[in-house]
C-alpha positions in Angstrom: 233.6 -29.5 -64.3 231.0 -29.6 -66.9 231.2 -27.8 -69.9 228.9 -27.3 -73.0 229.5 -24.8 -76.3 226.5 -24.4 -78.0 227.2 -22.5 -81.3 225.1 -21.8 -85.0 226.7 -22.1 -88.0 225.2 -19.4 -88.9 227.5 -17.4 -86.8 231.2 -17.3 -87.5 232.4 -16.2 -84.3 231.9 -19.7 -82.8 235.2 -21.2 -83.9 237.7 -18.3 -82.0 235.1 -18.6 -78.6 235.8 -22.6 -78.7 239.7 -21.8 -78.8 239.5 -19.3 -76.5 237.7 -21.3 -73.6 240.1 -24.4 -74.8 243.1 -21.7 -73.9 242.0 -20.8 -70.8 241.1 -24.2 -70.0 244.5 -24.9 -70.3 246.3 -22.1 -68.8 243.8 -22.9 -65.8 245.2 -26.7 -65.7 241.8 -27.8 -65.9 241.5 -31.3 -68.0 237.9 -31.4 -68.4 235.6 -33.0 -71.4 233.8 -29.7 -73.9 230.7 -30.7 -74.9 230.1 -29.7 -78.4 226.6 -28.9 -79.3 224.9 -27.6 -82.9 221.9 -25.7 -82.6 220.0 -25.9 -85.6 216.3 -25.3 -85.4 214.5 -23.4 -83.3 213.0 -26.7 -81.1 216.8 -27.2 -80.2 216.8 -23.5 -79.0 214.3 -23.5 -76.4 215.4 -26.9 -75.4 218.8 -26.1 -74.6 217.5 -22.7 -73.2 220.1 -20.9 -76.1 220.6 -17.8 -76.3 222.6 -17.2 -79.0 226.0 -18.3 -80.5 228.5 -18.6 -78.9 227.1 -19.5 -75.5 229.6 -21.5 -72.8 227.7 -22.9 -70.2 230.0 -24.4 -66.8 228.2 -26.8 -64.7 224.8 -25.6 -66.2 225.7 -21.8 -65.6 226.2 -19.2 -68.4 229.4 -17.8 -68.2 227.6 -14.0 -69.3 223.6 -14.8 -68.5 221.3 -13.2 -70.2 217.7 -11.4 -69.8 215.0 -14.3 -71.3 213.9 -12.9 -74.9 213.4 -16.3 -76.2 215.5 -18.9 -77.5 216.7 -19.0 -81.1 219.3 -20.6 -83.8 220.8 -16.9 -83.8 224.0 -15.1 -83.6 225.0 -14.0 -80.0 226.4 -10.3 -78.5 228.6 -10.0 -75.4 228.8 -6.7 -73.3 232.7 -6.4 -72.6 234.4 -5.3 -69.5 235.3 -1.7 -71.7 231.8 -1.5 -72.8 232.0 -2.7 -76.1 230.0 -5.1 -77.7 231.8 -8.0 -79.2 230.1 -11.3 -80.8 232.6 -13.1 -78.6 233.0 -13.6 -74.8 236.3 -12.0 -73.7 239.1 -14.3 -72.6 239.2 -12.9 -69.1 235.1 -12.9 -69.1 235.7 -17.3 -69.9 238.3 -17.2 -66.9 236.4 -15.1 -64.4 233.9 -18.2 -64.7 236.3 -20.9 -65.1 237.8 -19.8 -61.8 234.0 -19.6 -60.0 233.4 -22.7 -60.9 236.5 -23.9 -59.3 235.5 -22.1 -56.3 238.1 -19.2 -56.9 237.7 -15.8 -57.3 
């Protein structure tokens, strides 16, 4: 399984997504390398086809995608299950794609 967090400084929110993914990573017995990437500029935005931080992407798939407004060193909003919008993914949202990626549902 691959694995990339892409975060912003600029965005606090980025250190509790990284735990929570490494927690369900975990709890899912899955032993598999994160890569950790800094987006700083807006060159490494479009490049890494970013979103917004935090963004998890699993075998080149983002675990919440997104409609395309452009790519930027910004800060990042998740839709939860409830409704409510939260600057980080959900635990159960990281599972749900843990688990596809593992060919579960």
């Amino acid at each position: 399984m691959e694995i990339r967090f892409l975060y912003s400084d600029q965005c606090p929110s980025h250190d509790e997504a990284i735990e929570r993914l490494r927690k369900v990573l975990d709890e899912e017995g899955i032993n598999a390398k994160i890569e950790v990437i800094r987006v700083e500029t807006f060159e490494d935005a479009k490049r890494y086809r970013y979103p917004g931080s935090p963004t998890i992407l699993i075998d080149g798939h983002d675990i919440d995608p997104v409609p395309n407004y452009g790519y930027a060193p910004t800060c990042r909003a998740y839709r939860l299950e409830d409704g409510r919008i939260s600057p980080l993914p959900s635990v159960s949202m990281i599972r749900k794609a843990v688990r596809a990626a593992k060919g579960e549902s």
